[in-house]
C-alpha positions in Angstrom: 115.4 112.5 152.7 112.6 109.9 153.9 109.6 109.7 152.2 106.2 111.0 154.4 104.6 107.9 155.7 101.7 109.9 158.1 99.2 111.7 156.4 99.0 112.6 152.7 101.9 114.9 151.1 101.3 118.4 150.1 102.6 120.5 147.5 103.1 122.3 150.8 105.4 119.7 152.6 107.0 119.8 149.2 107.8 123.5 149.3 109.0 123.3 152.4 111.4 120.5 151.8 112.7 121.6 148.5 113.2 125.6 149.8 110.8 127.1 147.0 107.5 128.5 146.9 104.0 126.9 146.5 103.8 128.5 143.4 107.2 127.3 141.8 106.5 123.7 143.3 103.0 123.8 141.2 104.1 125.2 137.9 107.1 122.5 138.6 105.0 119.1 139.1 102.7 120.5 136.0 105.8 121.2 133.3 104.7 124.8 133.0 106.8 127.2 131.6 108.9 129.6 133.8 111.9 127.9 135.6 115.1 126.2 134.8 115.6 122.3 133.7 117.4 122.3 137.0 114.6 123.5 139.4 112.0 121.5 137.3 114.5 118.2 138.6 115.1 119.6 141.9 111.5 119.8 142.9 110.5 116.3 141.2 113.3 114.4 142.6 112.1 116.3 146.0 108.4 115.0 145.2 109.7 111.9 144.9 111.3 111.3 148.0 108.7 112.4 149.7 106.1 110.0 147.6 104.3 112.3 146.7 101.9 111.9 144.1 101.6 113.3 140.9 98.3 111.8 139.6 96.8 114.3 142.4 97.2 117.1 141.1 94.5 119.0 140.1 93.3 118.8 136.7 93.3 122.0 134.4 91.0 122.9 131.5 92.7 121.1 128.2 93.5 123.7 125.6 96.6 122.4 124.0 97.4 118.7 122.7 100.6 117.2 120.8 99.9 114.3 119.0 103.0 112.3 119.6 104.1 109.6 117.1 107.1 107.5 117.3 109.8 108.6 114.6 109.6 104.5 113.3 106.5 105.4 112.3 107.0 108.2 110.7 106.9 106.4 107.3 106.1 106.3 104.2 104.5 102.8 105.2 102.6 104.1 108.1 101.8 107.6 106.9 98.7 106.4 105.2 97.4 105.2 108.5 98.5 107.7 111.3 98.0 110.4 109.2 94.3 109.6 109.3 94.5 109.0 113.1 95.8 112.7 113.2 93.1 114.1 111.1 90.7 112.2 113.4 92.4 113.9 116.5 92.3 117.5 114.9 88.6 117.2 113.9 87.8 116.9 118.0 90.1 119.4 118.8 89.1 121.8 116.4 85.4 121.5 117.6 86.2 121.8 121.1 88.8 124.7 120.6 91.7 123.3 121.4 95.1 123.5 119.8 96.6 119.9 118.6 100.4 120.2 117.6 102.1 117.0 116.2 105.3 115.5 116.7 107.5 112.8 116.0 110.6 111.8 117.8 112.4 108.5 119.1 113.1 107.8 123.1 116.5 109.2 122.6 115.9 112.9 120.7 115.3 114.5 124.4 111.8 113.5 124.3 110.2 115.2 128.0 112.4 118.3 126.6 110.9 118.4 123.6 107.6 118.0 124.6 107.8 120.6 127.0 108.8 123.1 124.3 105.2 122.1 123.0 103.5 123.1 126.3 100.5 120.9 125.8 98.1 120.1 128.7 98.2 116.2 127.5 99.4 113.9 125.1 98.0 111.3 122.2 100.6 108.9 122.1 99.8 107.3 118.7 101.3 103.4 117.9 104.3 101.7 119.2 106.4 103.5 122.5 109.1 102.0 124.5 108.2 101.6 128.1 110.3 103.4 129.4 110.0 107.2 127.2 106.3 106.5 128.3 107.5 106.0 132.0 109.7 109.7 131.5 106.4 111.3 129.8 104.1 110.5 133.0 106.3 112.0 134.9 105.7 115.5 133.3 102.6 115.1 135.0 100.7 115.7 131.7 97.2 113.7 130.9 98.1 110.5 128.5 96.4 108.6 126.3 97.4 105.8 124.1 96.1 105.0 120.8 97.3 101.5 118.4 99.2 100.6 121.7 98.5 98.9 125.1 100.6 99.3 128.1 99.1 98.1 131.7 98.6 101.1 133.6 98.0 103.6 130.8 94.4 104.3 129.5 94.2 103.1 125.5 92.5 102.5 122.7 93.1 100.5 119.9 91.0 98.6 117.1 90.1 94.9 117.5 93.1 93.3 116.3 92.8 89.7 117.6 89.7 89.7 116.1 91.1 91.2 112.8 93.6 88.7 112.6 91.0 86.1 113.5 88.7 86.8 110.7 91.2 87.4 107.9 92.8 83.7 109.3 89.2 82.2 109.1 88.1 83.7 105.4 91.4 82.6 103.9 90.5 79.0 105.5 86.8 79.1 104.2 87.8 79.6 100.8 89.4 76.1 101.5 93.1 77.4 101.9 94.6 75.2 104.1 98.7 76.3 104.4 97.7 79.9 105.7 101.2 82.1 106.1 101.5 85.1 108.2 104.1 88.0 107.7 104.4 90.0 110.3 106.8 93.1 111.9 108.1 93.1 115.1 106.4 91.2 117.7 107.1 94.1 120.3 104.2 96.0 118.9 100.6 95.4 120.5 98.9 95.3 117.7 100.9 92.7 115.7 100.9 90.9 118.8 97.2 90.5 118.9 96.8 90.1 115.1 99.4 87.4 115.1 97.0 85.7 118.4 94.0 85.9 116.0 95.9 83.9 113.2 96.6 81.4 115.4 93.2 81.3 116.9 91.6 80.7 113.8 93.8 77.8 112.4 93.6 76.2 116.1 89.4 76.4 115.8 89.7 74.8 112.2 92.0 72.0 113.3 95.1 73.4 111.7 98.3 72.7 112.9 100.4 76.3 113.1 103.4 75.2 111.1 106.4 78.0 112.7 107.8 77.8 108.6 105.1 79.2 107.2 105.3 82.7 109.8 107.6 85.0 108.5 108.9 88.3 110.3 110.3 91.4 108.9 113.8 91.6 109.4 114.6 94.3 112.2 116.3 97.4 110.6 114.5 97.5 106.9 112.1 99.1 105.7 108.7 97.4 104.8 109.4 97.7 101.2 112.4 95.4 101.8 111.0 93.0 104.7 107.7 92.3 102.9 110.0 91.2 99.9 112.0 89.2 101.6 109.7 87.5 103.7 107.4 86.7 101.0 110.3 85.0 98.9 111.4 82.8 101.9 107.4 81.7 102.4 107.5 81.0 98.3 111.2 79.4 98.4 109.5 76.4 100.7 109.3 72.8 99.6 105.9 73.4 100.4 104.7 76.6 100.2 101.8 78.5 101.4 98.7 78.9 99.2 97.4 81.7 101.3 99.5 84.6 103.3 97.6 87.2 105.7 100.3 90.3 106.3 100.2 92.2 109.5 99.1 95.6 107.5 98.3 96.4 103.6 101.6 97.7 102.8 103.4 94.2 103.2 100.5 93.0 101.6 100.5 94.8 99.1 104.2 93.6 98.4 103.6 90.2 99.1 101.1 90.0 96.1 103.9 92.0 94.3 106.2 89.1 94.8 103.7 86.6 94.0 103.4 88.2 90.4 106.8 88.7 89.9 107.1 84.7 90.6 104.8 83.7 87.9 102.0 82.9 90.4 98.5 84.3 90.1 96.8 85.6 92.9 94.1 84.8 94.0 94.0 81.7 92.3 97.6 80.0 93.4 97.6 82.6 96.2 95.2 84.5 98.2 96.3 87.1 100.5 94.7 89.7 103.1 96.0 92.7 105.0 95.0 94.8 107.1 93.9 98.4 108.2 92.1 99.5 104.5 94.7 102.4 103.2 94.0 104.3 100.1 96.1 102.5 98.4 94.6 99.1 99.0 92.6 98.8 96.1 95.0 100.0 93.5 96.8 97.2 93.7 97.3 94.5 90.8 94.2 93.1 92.4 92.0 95.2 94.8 93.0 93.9 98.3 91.5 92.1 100.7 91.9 93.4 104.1 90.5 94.6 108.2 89.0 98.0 107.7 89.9 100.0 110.6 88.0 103.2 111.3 91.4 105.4 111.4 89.4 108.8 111.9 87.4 107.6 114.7 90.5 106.1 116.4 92.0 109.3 116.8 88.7 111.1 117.9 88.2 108.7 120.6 91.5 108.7 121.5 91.1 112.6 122.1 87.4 112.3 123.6 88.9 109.5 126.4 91.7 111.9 127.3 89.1 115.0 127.7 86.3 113.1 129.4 87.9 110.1 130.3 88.6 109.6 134.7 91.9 111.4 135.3 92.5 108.4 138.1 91.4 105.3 136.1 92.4 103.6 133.4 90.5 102.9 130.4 90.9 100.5 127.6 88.7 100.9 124.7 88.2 98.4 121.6 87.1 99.8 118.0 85.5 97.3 116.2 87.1 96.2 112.4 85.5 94.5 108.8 86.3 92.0 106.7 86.3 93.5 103.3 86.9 91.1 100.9 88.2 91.8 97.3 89.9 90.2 94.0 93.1 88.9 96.3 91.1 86.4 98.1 88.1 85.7 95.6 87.1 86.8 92.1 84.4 89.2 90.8 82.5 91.3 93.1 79.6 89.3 92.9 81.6 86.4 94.6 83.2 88.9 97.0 80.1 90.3 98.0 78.6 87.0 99.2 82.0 86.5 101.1 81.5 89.1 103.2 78.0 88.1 103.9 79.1 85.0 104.8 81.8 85.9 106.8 79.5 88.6 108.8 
């Protein structure tokens, strides 16, 4: 089969290629419900050939959402955060009566089947997705929005984190800290990504050579819990160690300052360290914690408001600002703290 080079291709040319009705070729390019796994293939792989393309088909009224989060994130770790996301994303839906379901899977639980058991008219993608499993959820044809992610191509929206990572970076350096560490999780993700550009931004703007010893990254394959732990004590096991760490999220963060204790070392005073996205648990730490506040709740409402208002054929990237707030890991007493973050405004 040659694709159509003359003219645009209709679900018509479609039907007539593939043997089937206009109707069956429809509900087939939208995922509905109603035919076999084998049809639903047969009148893709048709649509396909004849380059025909899904992005025109005509947009239905939303009434159903899954909120789709990636089973690594599906932690105790990242609970705190994505489940605020969600609550975000339900409090839209549930004024603008529409259903949200959540789910959590990995690229290789049958991910397009699952979904289509859900039946949802689009999809929040929230945090880190391979490529390709967001490549095979397109193709169902389904509106898509990501949210703690960037991919080119997809519409987005994430907070500020080069800017995050930036102003942890530079109040750790104000405070006179001048062997800054980072720990970070895998560089695959976005967000680390851009927190980890920040961090370096910062200690290049204050004349700081970025030593590569004093950036340590979460073994693949462990939990936080573990890699936090580990990476801490490598950063503390250096001839020279660092007397200031900023960690990718709170959790590490929280670890870090864990292991810091457990060393004999006071923190802030020997060490200060910052995280970053503001959890509950941040300030019930040994020392209230330092960290990016990220507006979780309004993440996931304006990833929901971008897929139900946002241009079907146009991709949109928006950026949610963060704060500095500082607390007893970085400086002592609130009265100190408080001028920090008018400083650092």
């Amino acid at each position: 089969m040659v694709a159509m080079t003359q003219g645009r291709v209709t679900v018509h040319d479609v039907a007539k290629a593939a043997g089937l009705s206009v109707g069956t070729i429809s509900r087939a390019l939208k995922s509905e419900p109603g035919m076999t796994e084998l049809t639903r293939q047969h009148v893709l792989s048709t649509a396909q050939a004849l380059g025909y393309d899904l992005c025109r088909l005509r947009a239905k009224r939303v009434r159903r959402l899954t909120f789709l989060l990636h089973q690594q994130h599906n932690t105790a770790s990242s609970s705190p955060f994505y489940s605020q996301v969600l609550h975000g994303a339900e409090e839209v839906c549930r004024k603008r009566g529409i259903v949200l379901s959540f789910m959590a899977a990995g690229p290789a639980e049958g991910l397009t089947e699952q979904i289509r058991r859900h039946a949802p008219d689009g999809i929040i993608c929230a945090g880190f997705f391979e490529p390709e499993a967001l490549h095979a959820l397109r193709g169902l044809g389904k509106q898509l929005v990501l949210v703690d992610m960037r991919l080119r191509g997809y519409s987005s929206v994430n907070p500020d984190n080069m800017m995050g990572g930036y102003q942890a970076t530079r109040h750790l350096i104000a405070l006179g800290r001048r062997r800054v560490g980072f720990i970070c999780g895998s560089l695959g993700h976005y967000s680390i990504r851009e927190r980890a550009r920040g961090y370096r931004q910062a200690l290049y703007e204050a004349g700081i050579l970025a030593d590569p010893r004093l950036e340590a990254i979460l073994p693949d394959g462990v939990d936080v819990e573990t890699g936090a732990m580990e990476a801490m004590r490598s950063l503390l096991a250096l001839p020279n160690p660092p007397d200031a760490v900023f960690c990718f999220n709170d959790s590490a963060a929280l670890v870090a300052m864990r292991c810091c204790l457990a060393a004999g070392l006071k923190v802030p005073h020997d060490v200060s360290i910052v995280g970053f996205d503001d959890i509950a648990n941040a300030v019930l730490g040994h020392r209230p914690l330092t960290t990016l506040r990220i507006d979780k709740l309004e993440l996931g409402r304006l990833g929901v408001d971008l897929l139900l208002d946002g241009p079907r054929d146009e991709v949109v990237e928006k950026i949610a600002p963060v704060e500095l707030v500082v607390r007893a890991s970085t400086v002592c007493g609130p009265a100190r703290a408080m001028q920090m973050t008018q400083r650092q405004a």
